[in-house]
C-alpha positions as CSV (number, residue, x, y, z in Angstrom):
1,X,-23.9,-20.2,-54.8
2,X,-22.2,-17.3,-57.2
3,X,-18.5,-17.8,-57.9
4,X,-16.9,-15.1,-56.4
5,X,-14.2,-13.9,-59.1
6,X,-10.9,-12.3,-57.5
7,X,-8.2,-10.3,-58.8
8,X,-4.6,-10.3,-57.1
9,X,-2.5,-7.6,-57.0
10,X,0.7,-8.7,-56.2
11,X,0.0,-12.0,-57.0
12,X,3.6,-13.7,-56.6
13,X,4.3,-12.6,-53.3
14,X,3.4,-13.9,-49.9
15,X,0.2,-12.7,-49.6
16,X,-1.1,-13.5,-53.1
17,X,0.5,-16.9,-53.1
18,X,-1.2,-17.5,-50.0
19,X,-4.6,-16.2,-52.0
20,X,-3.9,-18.5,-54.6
21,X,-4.1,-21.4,-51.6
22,X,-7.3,-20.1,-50.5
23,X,-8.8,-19.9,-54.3
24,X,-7.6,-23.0,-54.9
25,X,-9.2,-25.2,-51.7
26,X,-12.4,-24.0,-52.8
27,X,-12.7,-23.5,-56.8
28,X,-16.5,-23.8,-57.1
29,X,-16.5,-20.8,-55.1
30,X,-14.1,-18.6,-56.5
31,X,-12.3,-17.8,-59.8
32,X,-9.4,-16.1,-59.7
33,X,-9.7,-13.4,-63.4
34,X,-6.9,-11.3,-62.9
35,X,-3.3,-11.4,-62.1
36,X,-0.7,-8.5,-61.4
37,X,2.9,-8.0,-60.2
38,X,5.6,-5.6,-60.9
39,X,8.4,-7.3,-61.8
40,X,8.5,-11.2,-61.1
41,X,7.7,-12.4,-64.7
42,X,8.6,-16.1,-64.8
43,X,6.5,-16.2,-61.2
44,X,3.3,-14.6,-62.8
45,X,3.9,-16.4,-65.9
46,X,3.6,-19.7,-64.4
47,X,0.3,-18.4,-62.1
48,X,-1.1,-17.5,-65.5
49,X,-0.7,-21.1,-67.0
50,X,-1.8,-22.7,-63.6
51,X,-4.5,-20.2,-63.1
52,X,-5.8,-19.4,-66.7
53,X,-7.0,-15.8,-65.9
54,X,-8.8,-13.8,-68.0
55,X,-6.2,-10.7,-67.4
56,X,-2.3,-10.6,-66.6
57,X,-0.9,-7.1,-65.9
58,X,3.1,-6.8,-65.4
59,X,3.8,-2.9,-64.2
60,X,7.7,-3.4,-65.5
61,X,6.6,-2.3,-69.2
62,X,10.3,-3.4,-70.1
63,X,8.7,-7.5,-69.4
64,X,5.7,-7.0,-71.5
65,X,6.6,-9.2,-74.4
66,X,8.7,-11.9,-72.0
67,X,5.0,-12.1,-70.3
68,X,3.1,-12.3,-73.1
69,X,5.0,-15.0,-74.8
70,X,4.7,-17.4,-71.8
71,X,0.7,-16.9,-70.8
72,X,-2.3,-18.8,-72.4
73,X,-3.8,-18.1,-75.4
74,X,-6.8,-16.2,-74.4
75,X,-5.0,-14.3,-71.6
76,X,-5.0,-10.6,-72.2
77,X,-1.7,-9.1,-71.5
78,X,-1.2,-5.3,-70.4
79,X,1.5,-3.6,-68.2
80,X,2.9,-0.3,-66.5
81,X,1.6,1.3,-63.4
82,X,-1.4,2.2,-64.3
83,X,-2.6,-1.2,-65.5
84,X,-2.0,-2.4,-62.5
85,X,-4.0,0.0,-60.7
86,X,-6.5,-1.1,-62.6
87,X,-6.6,-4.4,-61.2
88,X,-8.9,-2.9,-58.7
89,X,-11.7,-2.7,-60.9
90,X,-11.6,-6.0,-62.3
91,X,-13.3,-8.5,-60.2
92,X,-16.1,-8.7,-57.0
93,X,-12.9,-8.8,-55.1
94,X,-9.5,-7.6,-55.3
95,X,-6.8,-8.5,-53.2
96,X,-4.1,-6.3,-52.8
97,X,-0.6,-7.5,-51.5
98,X,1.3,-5.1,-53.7
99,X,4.0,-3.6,-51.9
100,X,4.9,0.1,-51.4
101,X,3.3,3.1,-52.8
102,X,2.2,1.4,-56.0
103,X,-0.4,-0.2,-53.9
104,X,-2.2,3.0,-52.9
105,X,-3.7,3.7,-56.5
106,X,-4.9,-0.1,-56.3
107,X,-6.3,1.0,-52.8
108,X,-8.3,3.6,-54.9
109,X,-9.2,2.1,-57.9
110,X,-11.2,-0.6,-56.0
111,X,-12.9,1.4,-53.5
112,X,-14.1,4.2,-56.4
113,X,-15.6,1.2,-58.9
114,X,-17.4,0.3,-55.6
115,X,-15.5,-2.8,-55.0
116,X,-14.8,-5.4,-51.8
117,X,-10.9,-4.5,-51.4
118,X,-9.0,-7.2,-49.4
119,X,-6.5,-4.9,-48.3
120,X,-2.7,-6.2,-47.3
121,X,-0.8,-2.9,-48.6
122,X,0.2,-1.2,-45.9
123,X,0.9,2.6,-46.9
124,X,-2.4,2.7,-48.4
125,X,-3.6,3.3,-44.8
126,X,0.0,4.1,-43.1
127,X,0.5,6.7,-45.4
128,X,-2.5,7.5,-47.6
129,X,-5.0,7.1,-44.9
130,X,-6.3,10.5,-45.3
131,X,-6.6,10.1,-49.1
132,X,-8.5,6.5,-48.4
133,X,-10.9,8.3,-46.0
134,X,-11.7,10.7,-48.4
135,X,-12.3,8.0,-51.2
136,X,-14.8,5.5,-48.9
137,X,-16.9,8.4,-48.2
138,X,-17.7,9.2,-51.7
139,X,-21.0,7.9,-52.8
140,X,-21.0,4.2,-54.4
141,X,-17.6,3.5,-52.5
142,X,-17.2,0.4,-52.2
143,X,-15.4,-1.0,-48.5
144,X,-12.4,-2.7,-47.1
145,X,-12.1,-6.3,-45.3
146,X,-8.5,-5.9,-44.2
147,X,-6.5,-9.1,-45.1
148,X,-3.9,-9.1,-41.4
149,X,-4.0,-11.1,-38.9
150,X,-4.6,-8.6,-36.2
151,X,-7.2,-6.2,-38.2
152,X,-9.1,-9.3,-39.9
153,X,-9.1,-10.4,-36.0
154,X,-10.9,-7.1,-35.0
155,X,-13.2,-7.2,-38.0
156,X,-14.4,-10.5,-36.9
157,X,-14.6,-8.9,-33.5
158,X,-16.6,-6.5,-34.7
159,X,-18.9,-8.2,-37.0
160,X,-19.9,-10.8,-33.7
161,X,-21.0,-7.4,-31.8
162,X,-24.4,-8.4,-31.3
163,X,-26.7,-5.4,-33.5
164,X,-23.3,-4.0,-35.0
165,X,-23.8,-0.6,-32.5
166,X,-21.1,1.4,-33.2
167,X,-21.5,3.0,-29.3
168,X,-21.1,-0.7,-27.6
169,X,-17.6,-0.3,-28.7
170,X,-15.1,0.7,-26.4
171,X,-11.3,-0.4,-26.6
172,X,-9.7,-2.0,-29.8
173,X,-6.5,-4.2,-28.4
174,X,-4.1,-5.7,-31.1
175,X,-1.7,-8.7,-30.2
176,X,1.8,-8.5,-30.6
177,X,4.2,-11.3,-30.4
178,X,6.6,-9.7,-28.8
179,X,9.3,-10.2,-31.6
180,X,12.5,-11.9,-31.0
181,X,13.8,-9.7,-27.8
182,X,10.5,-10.0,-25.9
183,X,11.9,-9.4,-22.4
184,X,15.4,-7.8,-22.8
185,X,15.5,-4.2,-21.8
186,X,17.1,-1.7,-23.3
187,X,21.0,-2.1,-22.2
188,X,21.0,-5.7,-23.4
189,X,19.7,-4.6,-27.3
190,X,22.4,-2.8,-27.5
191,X,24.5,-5.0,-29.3
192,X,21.9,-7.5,-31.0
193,X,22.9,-8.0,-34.3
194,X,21.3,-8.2,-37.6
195,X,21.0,-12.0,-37.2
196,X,19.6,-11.6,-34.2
197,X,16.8,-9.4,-35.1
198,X,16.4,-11.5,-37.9
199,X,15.3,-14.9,-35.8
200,X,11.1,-14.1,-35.0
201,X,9.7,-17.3,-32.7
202,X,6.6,-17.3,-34.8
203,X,6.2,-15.8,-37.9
204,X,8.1,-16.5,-40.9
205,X,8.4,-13.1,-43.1
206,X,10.7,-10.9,-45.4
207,X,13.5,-9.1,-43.5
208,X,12.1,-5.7,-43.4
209,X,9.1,-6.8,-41.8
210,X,10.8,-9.2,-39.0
211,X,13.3,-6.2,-38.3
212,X,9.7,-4.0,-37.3
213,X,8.4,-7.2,-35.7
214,X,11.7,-6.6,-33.1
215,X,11.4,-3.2,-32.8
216,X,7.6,-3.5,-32.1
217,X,7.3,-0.7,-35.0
218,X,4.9,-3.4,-37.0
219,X,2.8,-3.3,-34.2
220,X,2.6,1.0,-34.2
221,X,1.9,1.0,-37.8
222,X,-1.0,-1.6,-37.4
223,X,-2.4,1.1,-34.6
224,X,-2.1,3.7,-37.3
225,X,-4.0,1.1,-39.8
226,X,-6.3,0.2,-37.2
227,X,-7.1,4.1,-36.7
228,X,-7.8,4.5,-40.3
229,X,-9.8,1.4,-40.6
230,X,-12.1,1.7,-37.7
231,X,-11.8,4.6,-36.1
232,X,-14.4,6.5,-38.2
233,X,-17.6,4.2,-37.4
234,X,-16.7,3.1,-34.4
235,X,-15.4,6.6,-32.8
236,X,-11.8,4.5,-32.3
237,X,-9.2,7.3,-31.0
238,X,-5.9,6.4,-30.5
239,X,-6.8,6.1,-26.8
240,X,-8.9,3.7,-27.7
241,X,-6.3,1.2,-29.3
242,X,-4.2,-1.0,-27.2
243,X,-1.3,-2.8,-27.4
244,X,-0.6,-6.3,-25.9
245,X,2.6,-8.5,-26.0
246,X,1.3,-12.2,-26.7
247,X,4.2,-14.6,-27.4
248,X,1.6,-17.5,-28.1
249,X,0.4,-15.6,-31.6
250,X,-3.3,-17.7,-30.9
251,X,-5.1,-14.8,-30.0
252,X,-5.2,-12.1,-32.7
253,X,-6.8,-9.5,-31.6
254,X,-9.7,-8.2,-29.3
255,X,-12.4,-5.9,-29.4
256,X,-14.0,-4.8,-25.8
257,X,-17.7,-4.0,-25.4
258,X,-19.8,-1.5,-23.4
259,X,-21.1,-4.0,-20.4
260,X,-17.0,-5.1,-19.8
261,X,-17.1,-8.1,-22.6
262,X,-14.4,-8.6,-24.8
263,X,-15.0,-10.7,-28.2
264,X,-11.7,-12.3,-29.3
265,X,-10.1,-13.9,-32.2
266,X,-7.8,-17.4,-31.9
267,X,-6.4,-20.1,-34.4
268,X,-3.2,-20.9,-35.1
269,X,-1.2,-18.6,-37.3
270,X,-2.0,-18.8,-40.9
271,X,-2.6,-15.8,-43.3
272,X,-4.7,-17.8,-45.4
273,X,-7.5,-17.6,-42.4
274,X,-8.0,-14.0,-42.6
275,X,-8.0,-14.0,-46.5
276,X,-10.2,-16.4,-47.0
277,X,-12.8,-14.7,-44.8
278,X,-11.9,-11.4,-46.8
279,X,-13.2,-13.3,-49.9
280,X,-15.9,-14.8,-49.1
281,X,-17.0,-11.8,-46.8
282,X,-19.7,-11.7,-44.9
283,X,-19.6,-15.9,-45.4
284,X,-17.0,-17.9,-44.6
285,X,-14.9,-20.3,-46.3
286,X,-15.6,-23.7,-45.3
287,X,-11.6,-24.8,-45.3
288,X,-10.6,-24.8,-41.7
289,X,-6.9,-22.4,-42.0
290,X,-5.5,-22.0,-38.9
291,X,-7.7,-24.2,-36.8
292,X,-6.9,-25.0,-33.3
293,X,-5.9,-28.4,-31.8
294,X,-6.9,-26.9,-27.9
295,X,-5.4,-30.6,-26.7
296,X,-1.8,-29.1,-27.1
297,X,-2.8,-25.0,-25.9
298,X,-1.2,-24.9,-22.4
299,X,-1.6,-21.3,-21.6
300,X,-2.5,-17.8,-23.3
301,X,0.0,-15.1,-21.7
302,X,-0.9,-11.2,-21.6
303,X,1.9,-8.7,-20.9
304,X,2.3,-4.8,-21.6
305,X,4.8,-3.6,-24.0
306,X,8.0,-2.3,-23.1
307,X,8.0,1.1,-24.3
308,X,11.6,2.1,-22.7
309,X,12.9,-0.6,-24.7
310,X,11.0,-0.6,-27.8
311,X,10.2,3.3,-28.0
312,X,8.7,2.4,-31.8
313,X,5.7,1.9,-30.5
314,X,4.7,5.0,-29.1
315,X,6.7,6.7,-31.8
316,X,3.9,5.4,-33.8
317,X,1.1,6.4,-31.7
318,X,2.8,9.8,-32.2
319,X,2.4,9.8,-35.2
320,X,-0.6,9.2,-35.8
321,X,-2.0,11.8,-33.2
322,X,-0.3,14.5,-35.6
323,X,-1.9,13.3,-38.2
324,X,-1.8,14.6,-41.4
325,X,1.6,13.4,-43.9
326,X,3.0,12.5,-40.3
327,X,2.7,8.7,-40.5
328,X,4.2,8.6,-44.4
329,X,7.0,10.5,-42.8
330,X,7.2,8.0,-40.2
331,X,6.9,5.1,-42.8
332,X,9.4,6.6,-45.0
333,X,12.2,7.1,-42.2
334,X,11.2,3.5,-40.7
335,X,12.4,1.8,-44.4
336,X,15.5,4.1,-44.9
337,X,16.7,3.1,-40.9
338,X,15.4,-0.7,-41.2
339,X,17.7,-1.1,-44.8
340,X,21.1,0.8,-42.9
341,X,20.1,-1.7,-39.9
342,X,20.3,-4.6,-42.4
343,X,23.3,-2.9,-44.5
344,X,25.3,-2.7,-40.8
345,X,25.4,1.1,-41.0
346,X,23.8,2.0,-38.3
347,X,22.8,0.0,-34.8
348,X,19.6,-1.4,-33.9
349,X,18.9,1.2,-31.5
350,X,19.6,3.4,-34.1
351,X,16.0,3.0,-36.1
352,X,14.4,4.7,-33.1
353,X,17.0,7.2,-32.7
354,X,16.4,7.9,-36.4
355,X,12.7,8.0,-36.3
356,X,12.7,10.2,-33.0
357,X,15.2,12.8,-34.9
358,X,12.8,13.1,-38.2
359,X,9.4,13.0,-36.4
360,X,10.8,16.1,-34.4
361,X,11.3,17.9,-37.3
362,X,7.9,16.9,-39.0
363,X,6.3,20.2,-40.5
364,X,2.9,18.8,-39.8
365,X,1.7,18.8,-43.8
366,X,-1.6,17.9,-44.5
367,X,-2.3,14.9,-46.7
368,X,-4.8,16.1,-49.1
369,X,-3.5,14.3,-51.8
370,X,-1.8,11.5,-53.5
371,X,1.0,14.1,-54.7
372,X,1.0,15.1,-51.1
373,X,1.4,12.2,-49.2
374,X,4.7,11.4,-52.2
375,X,6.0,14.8,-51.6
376,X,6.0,13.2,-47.4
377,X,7.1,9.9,-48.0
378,X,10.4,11.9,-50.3
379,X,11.0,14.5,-47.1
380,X,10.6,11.7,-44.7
381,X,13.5,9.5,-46.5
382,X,15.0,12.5,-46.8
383,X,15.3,13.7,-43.4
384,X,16.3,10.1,-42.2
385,X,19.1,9.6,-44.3
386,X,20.5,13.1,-43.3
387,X,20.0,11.0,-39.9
388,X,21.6,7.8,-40.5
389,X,24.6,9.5,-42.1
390,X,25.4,11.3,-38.9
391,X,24.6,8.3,-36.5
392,X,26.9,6.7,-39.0
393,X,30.2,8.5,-39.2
C-alpha cells in the first residue's frame, strides 16, 4: 500500500494534535510532509523535530527565525499567510484545523490543486460556503471529507447508501448533546453563569466552542456546514436537515433513506475516528478510535430541541435560508456575543438577543467573493458590538 503523505494546517491545536495521533498509530501508512500554525512556535518547533517534515510554515512572519533555528536540518522553513495557504497544495491530504478566516484560503488552495481536504475550519463553509461551492465545481477540483464528528458521521452515512443514489436520500439528522442546560427552560438560564456554561457532560473543548455547545448555536452552524457540504448532490434543503438532542454523544449522526431506513453512525467520542477515516478515505484505518464496549451502553435517548430556550438554533437555520454573506454575519455576531458572555458584559441570554438584533438588520449581500464574505464577517462584528454595548449599559 502507498503512504498517504498529509499536511496539517494548524498543526498544534486540537485537531492537528489529534492528527498527529492518527499518523502516528499507523506510520507505514502515512507520512506527515508538512506542518503549519500561526503563532505557536515552540509547539510547531517541537512537531518538526518529532515529526521531521519536509515543510514548516509559521504565518506570524515576526517567528520566522525563532522557527527556523529549532527545526531539523533538512526542514524548509517559510512563513506569512500565504505560506500557509499553501499548505493545501502540498500533500495527497491536507488537514485543516486552522482557525478563523485564515483557514478559508487553505479551504481553497486544496480544493483548486485538486486535493483530498480534511476539512475542520469552520467558516470555510459557515462563512465562505458560497465561495467553496464555486471552487469544487471548477474542473480538476479536488473534494472534501469533513473531519467532525457529526458531518464525518453523515459521510459515512452516506457512503453505506447502497449504489450511492443521490434520490434515495431523504432527511440528514445531526446529534446534539444537548450541552450543559439540556432540559432547563428559558426562565431558569437566566442567571447561569459563565462557569456554568462552561461545564459540557461530554466533550472537552476551548471556551468559545463549549459556550455554542450551551446555546445549541454549534449545532446551527453544523446545519449550515452540513447544507454546504451535502446539500448540492444530495438535493439536502434546509428542510431536509434535522436536529436531535442526544445526551449519550454514541450516535453521531444519521442519514434516512427513501424505503424509511435510516443508516447511523456510533462509537464512543473521539475526534481521531473521523480523521482517520478522512485520511485514509475511501479505506479505513485499521486503529479502532472510538470503539464501543456495547456491555456498558444502557440506553440511546432521542429528544427534540428546545427552540424557546435555545432560539440559536433556528437563528441558524435562518440564516442559512437567506443565504448569501448571511451566515458570516451570523458567525461574526456569534464570536463578538460569545467573548462579552465570557468577559461578563453581557448575559447568556444575551448572545441570542444579539444575534436576533443583527440578523434583523442583515442587508442580504451576496457572497461572490473572498473580499465579500470579509466585508460580512467586518459588518456582522460590527453590528453586534453596536448590540452588546446597548444590552450592556
Amino acid at each position: 500500500m502507498a503512504v498517504t503523505t498529509v499536511a496539517i494546517a494548524g498543526s498544534t491545536g486540537s485537531i492537528g494534535t489529534q492528527t498527529i495521533d492518527v499518523v502516528c498509530a499507523e506510520p507505514d501508512r502515512f507520512e506527515v510532509v508538512a506542518l503549519g500554525a500561526w503563532s505557536s512556535a515552540d509547539a510547531l518547533v517541537g512537531q518538526a523535530r518529532r515529526l521531521h517534515p519536509k515543510l514548516v510554515v509559521i504565518g506570524d512572519e515576526r517567528l520566522r527565525d525563532r522557527v527556523a533555528e529549532g527545526v531539523p536540518t533538512g526542514t524548509e522553513v517559510r512563513a506569512g499567510a500565504e505560506a500557509l495557504a499553501e499548505l493545501g497544495r502540498v500533500a495527497d491530504v491536507c488537514v485543516n484545523g486552522v482557525v478563523g478566516f485564515a483557514g478559508l484560503r487553505v479551504t481553497l488552495s486544496a480544493i483548486e490543486a485538486g486535493k483530498r481536504l480534511a476539512l475542520a475550519n469552520k467558516e470555510s463553509l459557515i462563512a465562505g460556503g458560497p465561495v467553496v461551492r464555486a471552487a469544487l465545481a471548477a474542473p480538476g477540483a479536488g473534494h472534501i471529507v469533513p473531519v467532525d464528528s457529526e458531518h464525518g458521521a453523515v459521510h459515512q452515512c452516506l457512503a453505506a447508501n447502497a449504489g450511492g443514489d443521490p434520490d434515495r436520500v431523504r432527511r440528514i439528522v445531526l446529534t446534539a448533546s444537548g450541552g450543559p442546560f439540556r432540559g432547563r427552560s428559558r426562565a431558569e438560564l437566566a442567571e447561569v453563569t459563565v462557569e456554568d456554561a462552561l461545564a459540557h457532560p461530554t466533550w472537552s473543548m476551548g471556551p468559545k466552542i463549549t459556550v455554542d455547545s450551551s446555546t445549541l448555536m454549534n449545532k446551527g452552524l453544523e446545519v449550515i456546514e452540513a447544507h454546504e457540504l451535502f446539500g448540492p448532490t444530495y438535493g439536502i434543503g434546509y428542510d431536509d436537515i434535522e436536529v436531535v438532542v442526544h445526551p449519550q454523544s454514541i450516535v453521531h449522526s444519521m442519514v434516512e433513506l427513501s424505503d424509511g431506513s435510516t443508516i447511523a453512525q456510533l462509537s464512543e467520542p473521539d475526534m481521531r475516528l473521523p480523521i482517520g477515516y478522512a485520511l485514509a478515505w475511501p479505506d479505513r484505518i485499521g486503529t479502532p478510535f472510538g470503539r464501543l464496549d456495547w456491555s456498558t451502553v444502557r440506553s440511546l435517548e432521542f429528544e427534540p430541541p428546545d427552540l424557546e430556550a435555545f432560539p440559536c438554533l433556528a437563528l441558524a437555520y435562518e440564516a442559512g435560508r437567506m443565504g448569501g454573506t448571511a451566515p458570516a454575519v451570523l458567525n461574526a455576531a456569534n464570536e463578538e456575543a460569545v467573548a462579552a458572555f465570557l468577559a461578563g458584559r453581557i448575559p447568556w441570554l444575551g448572545i441570542a438577543e444579539v444575534l436576533k438584533s443583527v440578523l434583523s438588520r442583515h442587508d442580504g449581500g451576496r457572497a461572490d467573493g473572498v473580499d465579500a464574505v470579509l466585508a460580512a464577517d467586518r459588518a456582522g462584528r460590527e453590528a453586534a458590538r453596536r448590540e452588546i454595548e446597548r444590552i450592556a449599559e
